[in-house]
N, C-alpha and C positions, 0 to 999 in steps of 0.2 A: 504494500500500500504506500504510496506516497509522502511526504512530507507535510504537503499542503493540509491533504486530508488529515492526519493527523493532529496540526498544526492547531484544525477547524474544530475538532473531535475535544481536546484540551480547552478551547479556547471558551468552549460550549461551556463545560465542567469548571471550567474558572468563576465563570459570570453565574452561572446557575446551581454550585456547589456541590450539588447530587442531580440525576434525572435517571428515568425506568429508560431500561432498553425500547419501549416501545416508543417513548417519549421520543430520542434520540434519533429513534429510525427518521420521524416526522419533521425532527431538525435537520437532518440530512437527506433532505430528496435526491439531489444529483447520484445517491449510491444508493447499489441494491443491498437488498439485504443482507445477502452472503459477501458483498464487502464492509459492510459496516461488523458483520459479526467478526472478520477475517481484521478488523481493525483493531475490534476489542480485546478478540486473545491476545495479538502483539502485545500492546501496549500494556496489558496486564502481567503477560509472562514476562517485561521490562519493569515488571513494578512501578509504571506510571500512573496508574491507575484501580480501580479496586472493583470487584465487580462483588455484590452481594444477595443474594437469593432474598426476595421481598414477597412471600404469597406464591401466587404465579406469575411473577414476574422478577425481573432483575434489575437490582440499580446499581447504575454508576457513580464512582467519585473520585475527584483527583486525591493521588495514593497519601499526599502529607497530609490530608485534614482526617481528625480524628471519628470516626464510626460512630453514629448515634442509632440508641436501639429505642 
């Protein structure tokens, strides 16, 4: 995946602290979904990010802010 995308993907989780994967998807229309998910594991297995099982869904957040339950 790109830089850009990335870039976009961070920029998102900066300004809006946490968001559900579905959320994300709808913030990112230019990618399909098998890129956005191909974006997640990256950046997860880099520990940029934090990916948390929420219900039936999943949220994001950028990896230094602390996990609220």
């Amino acid at each position: 995946m790109t830089q850009q995308a990335s870039a976009k993907l961070l920029a998102i989780l900066q300004k809006r602290r946490q968001i559900g994967l579905e959320e994300l998807l709808l913030s990112l229309p230019e990618f399909t979904w098998n890129q956005v998910f191909c974006l997640v594991d990256e950046l997860s297995r880099r520990r940029l990010i934090c990916l948390q099982r929420r219900g039936f869904d999943y949220e994001l957040r950028a990896a230094s802010l602390p996990v609220s339950n």
